[in-house]
Each structure stands twice: as C-alpha cells, then as structure tokens.
Steps between C-alpha positions, in 0.01 A plus 500: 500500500483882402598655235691766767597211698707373214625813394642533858657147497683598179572830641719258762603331209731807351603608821652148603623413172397210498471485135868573445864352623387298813796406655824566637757524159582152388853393473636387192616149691140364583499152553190401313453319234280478199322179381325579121343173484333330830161340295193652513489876562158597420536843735822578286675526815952486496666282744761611701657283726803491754666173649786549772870308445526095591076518560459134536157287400196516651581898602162717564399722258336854553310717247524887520279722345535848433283826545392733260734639280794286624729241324580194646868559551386887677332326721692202603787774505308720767336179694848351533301149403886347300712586829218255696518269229872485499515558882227181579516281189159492287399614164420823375202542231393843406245565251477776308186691361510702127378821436298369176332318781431764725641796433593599833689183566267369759422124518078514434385336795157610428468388106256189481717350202833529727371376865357121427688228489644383201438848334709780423753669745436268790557204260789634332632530862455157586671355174794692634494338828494168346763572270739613808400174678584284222809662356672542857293189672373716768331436798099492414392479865689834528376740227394843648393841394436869586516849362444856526145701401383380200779196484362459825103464401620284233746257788128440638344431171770245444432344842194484432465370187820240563443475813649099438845677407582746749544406886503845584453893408595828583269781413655861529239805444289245337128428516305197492428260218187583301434833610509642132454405208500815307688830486218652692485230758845539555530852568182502736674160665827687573357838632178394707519153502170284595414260862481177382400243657779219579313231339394734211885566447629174577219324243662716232842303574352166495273575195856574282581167517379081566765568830340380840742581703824493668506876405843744446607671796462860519715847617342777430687867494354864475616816606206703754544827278463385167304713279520253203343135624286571791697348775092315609623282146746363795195358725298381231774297323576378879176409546482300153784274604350471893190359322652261249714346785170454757720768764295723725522868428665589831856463457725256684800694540443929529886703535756661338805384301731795453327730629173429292195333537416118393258269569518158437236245463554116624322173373411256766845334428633826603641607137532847422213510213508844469628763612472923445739787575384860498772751451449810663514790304628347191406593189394295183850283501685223547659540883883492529733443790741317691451156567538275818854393351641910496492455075282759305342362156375718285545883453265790563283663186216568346236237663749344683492677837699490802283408771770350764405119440637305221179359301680276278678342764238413686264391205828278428439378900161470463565243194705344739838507297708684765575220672846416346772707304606402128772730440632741753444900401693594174745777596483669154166492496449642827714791415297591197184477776646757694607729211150490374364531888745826509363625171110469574558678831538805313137477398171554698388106593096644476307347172335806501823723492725636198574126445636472070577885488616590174312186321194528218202659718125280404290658273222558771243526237564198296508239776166686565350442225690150434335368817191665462468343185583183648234510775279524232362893636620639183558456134 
C-alpha cells in the first residue's frame, strides 16, 4: 500500500472517530459482568459476561466482540445483545480488548502471535468459552460467535482456528481469515482487498487447525458504502466458507429480508451453510432495526447504524435460538430502550457525521506516525 494511500485511510480515521468514544453513552446499570481469573489469558484479554434470570443447563452461549475503540458493555449496550439473551434464554460472553494491547482497542486479527490456535488473543478467547461452559454447564453443541470490524475479523479467526468449538459465526464489516498478518497487510486488506481464489482462502482455514470438517456456519454482514473494510472483504470471506463446506459459488437462495439483500447458500441436505446480506447504503456499522416480533434491540450511534433491519436479531435467528421465549420483554428495561432511542434521535445516525461532538479530537499526526511506524515505512 502507499504511503498516500495510508495517509488517506487515516485521514478517514479522524473524521469518523473511530479512535475515540465508539458508542452510544453507556448506562451506569450494564448487565455485564467481570471474570479476573478464567485460566490462561496469554492475549491479556478481560471477560465480560452476561447470563439472563432462571437460564437453565445446557443454555447456548454466544461470544460478542467489539470494534475499534469500543468496550464490551458500549457495544452490547448499542447491539441490544442482553435484551436477546434475556428475551431467548442463552449466555452472553463478551470479550474485551486493552489498550496496552492495542492502543486503539481493536482485537488484532492480523497479529501472527494472536490468530493461531492456542496462542494469544484467540486462545485467551477460548479459555473463556470453556470457563462459561463449565461454570454454568452450558450447551457445547451450541457455542456461537460474531462481531463488528475488527471484533468481526477476529469472530473468523476464532472460527477458524476453533473451528471444533463454535457451530456457527457472524461476521459484521469483517474480512476473511488470513488476509493479514501485519499492520501493512491489514490496511491494504481493508481498503483494496485481493481475488482469492476459494480454495486458496478456504486452505488458509483448514491449515489453522488438524479440523476436517463439519465446518461453522457462516452470516456474513457489510454495509455497500463503507469506506473503512471494502465491502469485496464480504465476497471473499463468503467465498472462504462456500469452499470449506464443498457449496457451489452460485447461491441457493438470492432476495431480500427487510428490505435488503441476502443470499443464502444450501448443502445438499438443504442447510443454510452460509449465507450474506448486503446493506444498501450503509456505512461501516453494525445495522439496527425492528425485528419480525415489532421489538427494537439495540440503539443507534457511532458504528451502530440504522439501516431498517435488525442485525442482531437475525444473527440470533440465524443461530437458530429464536425459536422459543425465556422470559417475556422486561418492562423497565424497555422503557430505558426507548429513552435512549429518544435521546440518539437527536443526533445524525451517519458514521461519518458530527457523531462524539464535544469529545478529545485524534491527534492526526501521531496515529500517523504510530502506524507508520508500525508498518514498518518509518522509524
């Protein structure tokens, strides 16, 4: 990649603060939990963790991951991820990344010490699994992940590398696993990313681990105007997942949920193996909505964009743990839902508006230099 090209992408950087206060403003009442001690942590991850009222054994569990600059309880606050937990009975895990480990709080889905198994943050992640499993004897069959940009690139590095663990993923404004294993790579990866072959990107997977197979499921989520991940990330990471699970690349299933474009992908036993929605105009985000039921999870921010279709939800769907209701909708909590809806109306829903006015503005020049230096280009 350039040296202008760069320049430009941190250009975007400062004028989407991503850097800075992701997220709609946390409230004081967040339901997460810390765990200090879950074994190994060589990525020096925290644990946060949620689990809804009367959750009997053998509940699913899903993993959340964060984007850049987020906390785990900003985001589960703005995804609305411990309202489906409560509202459809499973686990809630979110790791959390540190700024002495990145200091823009992204997960490093392109560090070579952090995305093999049994090494660094994708390890750490996985001891945290098992400790939810064994502490709340949860379901292992069910154990499921997804996140947003770079928690997203890191939700496929854990599928890949664990791919025994997880039944199924969720990749939001992610890219594919492997793509990067450097700070160079991974700019060049987000903004103009390669054509891979299927089987080139698909051997990547099955090199990560001894795993031959049944693979994770895969839904994949990007917005058409993003200016941060290349939305072709989308179709390559598709087209990683089509190969590891022998589909053809022609999908099985091509219209619109919401409004919005999916495809889905069938094996010959007529599963859903994968499956792709393309937001239209949407931004680099998490999409927001209604869902089929009338309820709204989540609320409207930085990154996490109303787009008309509920992505959570329907990642929750796609999991398949819709099916049946745990606990009926909190009234309380849906009141503070709608005050917080109310009070993020008054702001402009684009990533690429005045979102965080009156917070700490970057200093353009030293996350220049800082990722410059990281790349390697300078010293």
């Amino acid at each position: 990649m350039s040296l202008a090209n760069q320049i430009e992408f941190l250009r975007r950087l400062k004028t989407s603060r991503m850097a800075h206060g992701l997220g709609p403003q946390v409230p004081a009442d967040s339901p997460l939990v810390e765990t200090t001690s879950f074994g190994s942590n060589p990525g020096a991850l925290r644990m946060w963790s949620y689990l809804p009222p009367s959750l009997p054994a053998k509940a699913p569990l899903v993993v959340v991951l964060h984007g850049c600059g987020q906390t785990a309880a900003g985001y589960e606050f703005g995804a609305g991820w411990s309202m489906l937990a409560r509202r459809y009975g499973f686990a809630l895990l979110m790791p959390e990344q540190q700024k002495a480990n990145n200091p823009q709080g992204c997960f490093n889905w392109f560090s070579p010490e952090d995305i093999r198994r049994g090494h660094g943050e994708a390890a750490s992640i996985r001891a945290m699994v098992e400790q939810m499993v064994r502490t709340h004897k949860l379901d292992r069959k069910r154990i499921f992940i997804t996140g947003l940009s770079a928690g997203g690139a890191m939700s496929a590095v854990l599928l890949a590398t664990y791919p025994d663990v997880f039944s199924a993923g969720a990749v939001i404004a992610g890219l594919p696993y492997g793509v990067a294993h450097n700070v160079r790579q991974a700019l060049h990866a987000m903004m103009s990313p390669a054509t891979h072959s299927g089987q080139e990107l698909g051997d990547r997977v099955r090199h990560a681990s001894h795993h031959q197979g049944p693979w994770p499921r895969l839904s994949v989520w990007h917005g058409s105007a993003d200016r941060t991940v290349h939305p072709g990330n989308a179709s390559q990471l598709a087209l990683q997942w089509l190969d590891l699970h022998g589909v053809p690349a022609a999908p099985s299933v091509d219209g619109t949920v919401d409004g919005q474009a999916r495809r889905q992908w069938r094996d010959a036993d007529g599963t859903v193996v994968v499956e792709s929605y393309t937001i239209a105009g949407m931004a680099h985000g998490t999409p927001l909505g209604v869902a089929d039921t009338g309820e709204r999870f989540g609320t409207p921010g930085p990154f996490l964009l109303e787009a008309g279709i509920a992505s959570s939800y329907h990642i929750a769907k796609f999991f398949g743990l819709t099916g049946r209701i745990h606990l009926a909708a909190d009234a309380e909590a849906a009141r503070k839902q709608e005050r917080a809806n109310s009070t993020s109306q008054s702001a402009p829903n684009d990533q690429f508006a005045q979102h965080g006015a009156g917070r700490r503005s970057i200093d353009v020049a030293a996350v220049i230099t800082k990722a410059l230096t990281a790349a390697g280009l300078i010293k």
